[in-house]
C-alpha positions in Angstrom: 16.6 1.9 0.0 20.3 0.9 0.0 21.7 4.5 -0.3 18.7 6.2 2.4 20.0 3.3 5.0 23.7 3.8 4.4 22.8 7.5 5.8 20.0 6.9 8.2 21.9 3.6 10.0 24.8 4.5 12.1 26.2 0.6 11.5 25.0 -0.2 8.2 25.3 -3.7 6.7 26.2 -3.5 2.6 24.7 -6.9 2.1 26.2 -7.0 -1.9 29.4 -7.1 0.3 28.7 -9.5 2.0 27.4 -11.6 -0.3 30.5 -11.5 -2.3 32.6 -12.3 0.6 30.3 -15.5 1.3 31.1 -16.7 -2.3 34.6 -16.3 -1.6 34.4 -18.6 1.3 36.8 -22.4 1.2 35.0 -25.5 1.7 37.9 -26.3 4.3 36.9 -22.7 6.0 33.2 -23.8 5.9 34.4 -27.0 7.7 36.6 -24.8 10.4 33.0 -22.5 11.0 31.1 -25.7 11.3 33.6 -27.0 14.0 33.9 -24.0 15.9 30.0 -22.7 15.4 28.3 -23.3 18.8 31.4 -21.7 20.3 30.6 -18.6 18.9 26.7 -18.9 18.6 24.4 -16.2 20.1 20.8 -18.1 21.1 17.6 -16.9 22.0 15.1 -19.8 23.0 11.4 -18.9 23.9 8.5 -21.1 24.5 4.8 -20.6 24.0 1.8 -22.3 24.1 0.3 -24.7 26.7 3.5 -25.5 28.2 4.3 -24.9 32.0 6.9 -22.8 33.5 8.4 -25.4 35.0 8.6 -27.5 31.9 9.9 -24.4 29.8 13.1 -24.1 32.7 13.7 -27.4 32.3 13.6 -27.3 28.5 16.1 -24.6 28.5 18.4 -26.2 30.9 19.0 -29.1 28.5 19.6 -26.4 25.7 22.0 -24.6 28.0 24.0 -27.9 29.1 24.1 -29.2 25.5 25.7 -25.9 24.6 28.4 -26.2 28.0 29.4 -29.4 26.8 30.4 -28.3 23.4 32.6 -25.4 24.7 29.7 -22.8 24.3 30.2 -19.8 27.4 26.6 -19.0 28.9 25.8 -15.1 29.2 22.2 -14.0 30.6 21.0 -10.9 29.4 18.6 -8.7 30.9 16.4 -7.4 28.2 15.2 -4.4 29.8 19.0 -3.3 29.1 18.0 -3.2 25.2 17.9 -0.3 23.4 16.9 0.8 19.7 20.4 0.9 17.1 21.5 4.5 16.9 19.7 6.3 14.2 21.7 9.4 12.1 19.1 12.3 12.4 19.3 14.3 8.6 19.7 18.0 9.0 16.7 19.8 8.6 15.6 22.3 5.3 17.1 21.7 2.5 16.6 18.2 0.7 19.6 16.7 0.5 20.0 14.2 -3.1 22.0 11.4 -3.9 22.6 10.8 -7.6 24.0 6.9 -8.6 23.8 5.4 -12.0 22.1 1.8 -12.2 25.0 -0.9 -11.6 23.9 -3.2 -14.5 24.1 -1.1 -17.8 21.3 -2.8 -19.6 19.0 -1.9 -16.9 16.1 0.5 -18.3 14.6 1.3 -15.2 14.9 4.0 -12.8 14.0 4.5 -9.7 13.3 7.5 -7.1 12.7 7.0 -2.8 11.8 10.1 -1.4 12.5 10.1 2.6 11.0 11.9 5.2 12.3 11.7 8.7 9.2 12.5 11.1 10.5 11.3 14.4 11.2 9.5 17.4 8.6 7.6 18.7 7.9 8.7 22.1 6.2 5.9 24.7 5.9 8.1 27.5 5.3 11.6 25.8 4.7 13.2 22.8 6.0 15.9 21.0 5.4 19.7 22.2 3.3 18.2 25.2 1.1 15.4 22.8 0.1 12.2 23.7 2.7 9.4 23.6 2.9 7.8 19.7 1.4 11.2 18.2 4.8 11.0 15.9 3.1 7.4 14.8 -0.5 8.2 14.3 0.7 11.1 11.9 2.5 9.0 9.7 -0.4 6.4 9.6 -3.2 9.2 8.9 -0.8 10.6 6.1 0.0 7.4 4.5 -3.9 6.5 4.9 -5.4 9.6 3.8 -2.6 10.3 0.2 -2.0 6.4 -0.7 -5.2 7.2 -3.1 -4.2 10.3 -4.6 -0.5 9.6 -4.3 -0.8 6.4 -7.0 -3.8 8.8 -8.8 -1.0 11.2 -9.4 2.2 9.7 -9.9 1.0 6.6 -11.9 -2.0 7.3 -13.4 -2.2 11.0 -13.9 1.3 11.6 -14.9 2.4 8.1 -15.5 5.8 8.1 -14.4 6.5 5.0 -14.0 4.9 1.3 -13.1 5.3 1.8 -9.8 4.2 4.8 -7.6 3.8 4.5 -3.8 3.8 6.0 -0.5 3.8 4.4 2.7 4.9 4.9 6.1 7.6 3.0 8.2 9.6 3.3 11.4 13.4 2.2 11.6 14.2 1.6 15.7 11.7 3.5 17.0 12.1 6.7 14.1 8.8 7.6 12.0 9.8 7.5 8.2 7.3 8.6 5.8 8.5 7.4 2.1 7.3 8.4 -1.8 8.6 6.1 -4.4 8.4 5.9 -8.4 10.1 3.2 -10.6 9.9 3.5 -14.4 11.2 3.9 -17.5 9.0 6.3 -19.7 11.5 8.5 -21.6 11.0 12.0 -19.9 10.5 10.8 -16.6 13.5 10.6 -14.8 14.8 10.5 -11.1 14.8 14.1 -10.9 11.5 14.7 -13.0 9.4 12.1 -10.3 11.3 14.1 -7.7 9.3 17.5 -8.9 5.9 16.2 -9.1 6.5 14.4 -5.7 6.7 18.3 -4.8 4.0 19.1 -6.5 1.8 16.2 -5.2 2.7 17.4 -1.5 1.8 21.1 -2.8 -1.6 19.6 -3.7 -2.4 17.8 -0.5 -1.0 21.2 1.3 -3.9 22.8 -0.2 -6.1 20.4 0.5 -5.7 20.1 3.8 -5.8 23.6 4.2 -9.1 23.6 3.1 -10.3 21.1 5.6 -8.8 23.0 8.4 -11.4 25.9 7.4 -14.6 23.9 8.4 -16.9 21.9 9.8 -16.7 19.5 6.4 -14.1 18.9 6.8 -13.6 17.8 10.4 -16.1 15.2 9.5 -14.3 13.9 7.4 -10.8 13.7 9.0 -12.8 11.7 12.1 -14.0 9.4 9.6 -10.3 9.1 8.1 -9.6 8.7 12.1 -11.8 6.3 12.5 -10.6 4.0 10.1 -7.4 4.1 10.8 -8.3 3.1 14.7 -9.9 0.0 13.4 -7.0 -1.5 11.3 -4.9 -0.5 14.8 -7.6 -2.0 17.2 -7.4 -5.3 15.2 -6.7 -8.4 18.2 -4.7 -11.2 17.2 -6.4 -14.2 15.5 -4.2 -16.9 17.0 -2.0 -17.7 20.3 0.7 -17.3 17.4 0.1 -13.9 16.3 -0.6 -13.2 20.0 2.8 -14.7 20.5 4.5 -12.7 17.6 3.5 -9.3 18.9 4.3 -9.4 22.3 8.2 -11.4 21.6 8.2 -7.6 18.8 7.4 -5.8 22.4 9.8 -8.1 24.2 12.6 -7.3 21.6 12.2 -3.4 21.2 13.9 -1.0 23.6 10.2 -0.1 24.6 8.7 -2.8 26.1 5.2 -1.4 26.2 2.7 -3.2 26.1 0.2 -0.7 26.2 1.4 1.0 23.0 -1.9 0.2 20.8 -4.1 1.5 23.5 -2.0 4.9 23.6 -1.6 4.9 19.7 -5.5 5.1 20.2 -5.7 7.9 22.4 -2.7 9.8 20.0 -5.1 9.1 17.1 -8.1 10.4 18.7 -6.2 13.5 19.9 -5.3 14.6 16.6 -7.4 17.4 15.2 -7.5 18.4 11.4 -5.9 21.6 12.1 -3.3 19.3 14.1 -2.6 17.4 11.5 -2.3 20.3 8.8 0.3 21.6 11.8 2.3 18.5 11.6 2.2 18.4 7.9 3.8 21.3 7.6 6.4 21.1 10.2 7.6 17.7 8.7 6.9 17.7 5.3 6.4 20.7 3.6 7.9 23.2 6.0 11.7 24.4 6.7 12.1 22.4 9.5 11.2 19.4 7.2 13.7 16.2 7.2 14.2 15.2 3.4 16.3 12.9 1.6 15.8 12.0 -2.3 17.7 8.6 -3.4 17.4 8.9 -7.3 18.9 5.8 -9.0 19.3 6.5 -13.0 19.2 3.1 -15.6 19.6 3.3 -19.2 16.5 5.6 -20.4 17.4 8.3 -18.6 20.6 10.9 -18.6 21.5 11.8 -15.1 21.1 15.7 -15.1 24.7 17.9 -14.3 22.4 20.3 -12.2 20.0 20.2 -8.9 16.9 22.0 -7.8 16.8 25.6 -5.9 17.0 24.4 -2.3 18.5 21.1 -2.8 22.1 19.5 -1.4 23.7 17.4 -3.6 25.2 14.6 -1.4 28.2 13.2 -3.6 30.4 11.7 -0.9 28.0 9.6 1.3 30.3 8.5 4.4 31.4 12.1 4.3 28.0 13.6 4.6 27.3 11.1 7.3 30.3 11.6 9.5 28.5 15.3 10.2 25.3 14.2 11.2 24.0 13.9 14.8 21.6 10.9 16.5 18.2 11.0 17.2 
């Protein structure tokens, strides 16, 4: 992960570096913070639950004098104003690689993340004239519809490692769709788990194919649809969970709070030969957005040499000065 965000993050945070700098920190500086802390503090209050609006102003009033009388300055911000943090877009065709050796020599794993950028996702329209969220419902059918055959393969069939996954994920407001593999089977290194990942997509390529040829299977992609609607049409339990999604919608440059109902409608609009169209636009086709973090520990030799149609990225900050924004 920490390699695919220092690309994919136009500000990233190296949190080791951090860390380090905290250790370094004086007791009298930690004293000097403490005094000076609500002069520099950024608060967000919110209230919720059965408690009036008159009573939440006055609440926040006392939070907002309390802060005045310790030297705090009081900014409003209009949240509509928000937007998502800038997101590097990765060149499309060729996957690119990034090679590391494991920090901690006596460490026997190693560990692959395969990226693929989908997309932004759209509230008010989707791509090539879809409905809004068709970027999202793609990478929840995919991540649905392989997370079976993905582990079958990987772990079970080929046994690469202890670990074999594929999920799907969005980073402000861009559809990710990851493969990852951690292990330490002799044999099976970074760049080994890297070629059956291609293979595995080969595989579903096929299959999907074959769906695309009948009325089989269209059944069974609207059953796979289907599914997938009822995790999404899911209400909130509680007045907390209701609470937690609609501060997410609050906080995201979006503010829709129609999204589930037009993921719903994106979902239903997807047809099997839709979805075999989108597969191969973003994942096995040249237009395809791919980046392979491979991460080598002790069991395996980090090969000199990279695949036909591969980038090796060496110099990270120098491949990401080049790269546009979504």
């Amino acid at each position: 992960d920490k390699y695919i965000d220092s690309i994919v993050f136009q500000e990233f945070v190296d949190w080791t570096d951090v860390k380090k700098a905290a250790g370094e920190i004086s007791q009298l500086e930690v004293k000097e913070y403490m005094t000076n802390f609500l002069a520099d503090i950024s608060l967000s209050c919110s209230t919720f639950g059965n408690v009036g609006k008159e009573h939440a102003i006055r609440y926040s009033n006392i939070v907002k004098e309390k802060l005045v009388e310790h030297g705090s300055t009081i900014q409003n911000e209009d949240r509509r104003s928000l937007k998502d943090q800038n997101i590097n877009q990765l060149p499309s065709g060729p996957s690119h690689v990034i090679r590391r050796s494991m920090e901690n020599p006596d460490e026997v794993n190693s560990a692959t993340l395969v990226m693929f950028q989908i997309g932004r996702e759209e509230a008010d329209c989707g791509i090539e004239g879809s409905p809004p969220y068709t970027v999202k419902a793609f990478t929840g059918l995919v991540e649905l519809i392989m997370g079976q055959s993905c582990f079958s393969y990987l772990r079970t069939e080929k046994q690469l490692g202890y670990m074999a996954f594929c999920y799907s994920r969005s980073y402000n407001g861009v559809s990710n769709f990851f493969f990852g593999v951690q292990g330490s089977r002799p044999g099976a290194g970074p760049d080994v788990v890297d070629r059956e990942i291609n293979n595995l997509i080969a595989q579903q390529h096929e299959t999907y194919r074959l769906l695309a040829q009948g009325l089989e299977g269209e059944l069974k992609f609207e059953e796979v649809k289907e599914a997938y609607s009822d995790t999404i049409s899911i209400k909130p339990r509680t007045l907390w969970d209701k609470s937690q999604k609609l501060t997410e919608e609050i906080y995201s440059s979006t503010r829709d709070f129609d999204r589930v109902d037009k993921l719903l409608a994106a979902i239903k609009s997807i047809t099997v030969k839709k979805f075999l169209e989108l597969y191969e636009k973003f994942i096995v086709g040249d237009t395809k957005r791919r980046i392979s973090s491979q991460v080598y520990g002790s069991s395996h030799v980090m090969p000199d040499t990279i695949e036909e149609g591969e980038i090796l990225v060496e110099d990270i900050e120098a491949f990401r000065e080049h790269l546009t924004l979504f």
